[in-house]
N, CA, C and O of each residue as an XYZ file, in Angstrom:
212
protein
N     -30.744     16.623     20.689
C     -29.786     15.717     21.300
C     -29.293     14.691     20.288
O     -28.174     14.178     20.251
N     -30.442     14.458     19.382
C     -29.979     13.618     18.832
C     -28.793     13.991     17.102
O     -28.020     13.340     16.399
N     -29.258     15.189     17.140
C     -28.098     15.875     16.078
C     -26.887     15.543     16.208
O     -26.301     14.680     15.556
N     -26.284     16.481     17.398
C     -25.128     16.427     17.700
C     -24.297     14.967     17.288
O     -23.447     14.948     16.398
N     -24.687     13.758     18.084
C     -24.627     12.514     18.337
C     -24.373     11.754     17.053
O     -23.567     10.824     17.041
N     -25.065     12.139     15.930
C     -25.399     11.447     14.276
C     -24.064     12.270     13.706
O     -23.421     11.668     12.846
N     -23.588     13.588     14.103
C     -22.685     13.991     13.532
C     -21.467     13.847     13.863
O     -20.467     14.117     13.198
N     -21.571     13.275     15.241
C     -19.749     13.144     15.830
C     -19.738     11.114     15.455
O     -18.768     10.364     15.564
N     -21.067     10.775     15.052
C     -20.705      9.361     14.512
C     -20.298      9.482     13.335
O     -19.268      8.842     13.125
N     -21.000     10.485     11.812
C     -21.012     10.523     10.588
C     -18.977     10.888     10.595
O     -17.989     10.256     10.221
N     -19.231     12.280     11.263
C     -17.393     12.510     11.230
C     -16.359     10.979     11.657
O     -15.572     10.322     10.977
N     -16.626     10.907     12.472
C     -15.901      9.181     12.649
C     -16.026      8.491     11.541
O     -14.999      8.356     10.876
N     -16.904      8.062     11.191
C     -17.428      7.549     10.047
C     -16.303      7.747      9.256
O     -15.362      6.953      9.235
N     -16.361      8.856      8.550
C     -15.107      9.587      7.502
C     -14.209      9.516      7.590
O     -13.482      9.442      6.599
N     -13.696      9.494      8.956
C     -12.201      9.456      9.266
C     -12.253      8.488      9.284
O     -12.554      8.453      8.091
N     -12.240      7.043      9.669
C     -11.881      6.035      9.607
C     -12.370      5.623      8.129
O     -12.049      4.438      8.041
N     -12.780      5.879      7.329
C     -12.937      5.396      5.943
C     -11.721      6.135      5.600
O     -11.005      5.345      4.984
N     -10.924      7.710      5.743
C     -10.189      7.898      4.896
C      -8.897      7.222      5.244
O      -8.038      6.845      4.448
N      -8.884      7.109      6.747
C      -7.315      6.144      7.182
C      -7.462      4.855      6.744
O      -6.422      4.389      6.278
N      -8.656      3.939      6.739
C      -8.650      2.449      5.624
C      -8.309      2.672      4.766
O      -7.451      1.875      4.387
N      -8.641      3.878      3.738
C      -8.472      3.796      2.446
C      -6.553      4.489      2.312
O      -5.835      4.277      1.334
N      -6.354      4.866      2.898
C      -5.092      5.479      3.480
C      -4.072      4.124      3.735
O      -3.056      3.927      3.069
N      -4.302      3.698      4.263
C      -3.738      2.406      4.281
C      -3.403      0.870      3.426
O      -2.583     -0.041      3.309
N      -4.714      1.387      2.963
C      -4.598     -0.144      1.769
C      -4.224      0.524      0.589
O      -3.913     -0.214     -0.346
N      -4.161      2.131      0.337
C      -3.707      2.755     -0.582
C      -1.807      2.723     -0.439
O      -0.994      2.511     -1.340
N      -1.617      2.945      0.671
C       0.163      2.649      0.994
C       0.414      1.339      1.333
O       1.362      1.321      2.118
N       0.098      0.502      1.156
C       0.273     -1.336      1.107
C       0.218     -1.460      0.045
O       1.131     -2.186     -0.346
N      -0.583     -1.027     -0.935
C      -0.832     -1.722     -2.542
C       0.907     -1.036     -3.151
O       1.796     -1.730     -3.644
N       0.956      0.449     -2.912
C       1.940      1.140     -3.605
C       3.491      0.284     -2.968
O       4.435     -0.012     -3.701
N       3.436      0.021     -1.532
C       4.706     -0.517     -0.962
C       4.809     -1.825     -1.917
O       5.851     -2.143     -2.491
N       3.374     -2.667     -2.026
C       4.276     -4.116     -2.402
C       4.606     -3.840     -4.111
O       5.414     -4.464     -4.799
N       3.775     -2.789     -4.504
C       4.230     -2.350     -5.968
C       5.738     -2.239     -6.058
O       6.558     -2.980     -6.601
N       5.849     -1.364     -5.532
C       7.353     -1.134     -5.109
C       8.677     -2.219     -5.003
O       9.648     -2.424     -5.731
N       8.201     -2.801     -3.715
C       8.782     -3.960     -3.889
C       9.028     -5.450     -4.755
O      10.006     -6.168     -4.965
N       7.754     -5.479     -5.080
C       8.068     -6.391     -6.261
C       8.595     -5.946     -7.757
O       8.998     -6.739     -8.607
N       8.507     -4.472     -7.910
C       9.326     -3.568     -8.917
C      11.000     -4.205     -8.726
O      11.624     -4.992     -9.438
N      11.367     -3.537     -7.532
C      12.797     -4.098     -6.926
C      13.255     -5.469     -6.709
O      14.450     -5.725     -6.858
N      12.505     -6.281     -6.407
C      12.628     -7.497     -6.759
C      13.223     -7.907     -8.417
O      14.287     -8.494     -8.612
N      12.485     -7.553     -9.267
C      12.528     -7.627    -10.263
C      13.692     -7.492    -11.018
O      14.216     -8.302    -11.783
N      14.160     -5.927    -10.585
C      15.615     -5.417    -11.246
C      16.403     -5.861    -10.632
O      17.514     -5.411    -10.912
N      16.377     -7.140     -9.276
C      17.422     -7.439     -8.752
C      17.810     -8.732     -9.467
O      18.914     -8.918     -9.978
N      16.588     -9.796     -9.455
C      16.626    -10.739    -10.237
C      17.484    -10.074    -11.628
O      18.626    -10.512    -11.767
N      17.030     -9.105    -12.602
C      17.459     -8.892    -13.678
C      18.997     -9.110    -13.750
O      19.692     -9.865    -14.430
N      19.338     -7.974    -12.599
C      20.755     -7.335    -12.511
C      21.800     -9.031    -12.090
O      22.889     -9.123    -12.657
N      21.433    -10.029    -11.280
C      21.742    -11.028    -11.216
C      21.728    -12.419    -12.317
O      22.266    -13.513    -12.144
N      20.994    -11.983    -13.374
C      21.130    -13.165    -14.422
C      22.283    -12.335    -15.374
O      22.842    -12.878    -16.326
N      22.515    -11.070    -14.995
C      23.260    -10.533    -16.271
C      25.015    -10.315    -15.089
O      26.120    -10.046    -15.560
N      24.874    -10.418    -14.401
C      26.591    -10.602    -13.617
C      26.854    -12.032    -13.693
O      27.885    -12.385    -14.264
N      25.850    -13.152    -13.061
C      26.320    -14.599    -13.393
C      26.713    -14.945    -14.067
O      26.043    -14.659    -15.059
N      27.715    -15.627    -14.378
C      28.442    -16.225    -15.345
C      27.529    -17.805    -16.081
O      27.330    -18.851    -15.462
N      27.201    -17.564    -17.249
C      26.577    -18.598    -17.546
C      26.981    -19.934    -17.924
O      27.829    -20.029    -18.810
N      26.420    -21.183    -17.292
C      26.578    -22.508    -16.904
C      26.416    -23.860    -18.178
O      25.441    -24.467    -18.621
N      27.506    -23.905    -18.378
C      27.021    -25.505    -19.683
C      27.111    -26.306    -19.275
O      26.868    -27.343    -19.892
């Protein structure tokens, strides 16, 4: 009885470790991303402005 029980916890177990890791793995890459784009926007905007004396 008690088999069964240790193995449908251990499988849970796994799955919810691989969807955490699933998740903070596509949050790290999104804000990568975005602060990538950030970046080339800032860029692309100091080089169209017309510069100020």
């Amino acid at each position: 009885m008690e088999a069964p029980f240790l193995n449908i916890l251990a499988v849970s177990a796994l799955v919810l470790l691989v969807s955490v890791t699933g998740g903070v793995v596509y949050l790290t890459l999104m804000e990568w991303r975005d602060r990538r784009l950030l970046e080339q926007e800032k860029r692309e905007m100091r080089r169209s402005s017309p510069k100020q004396r």
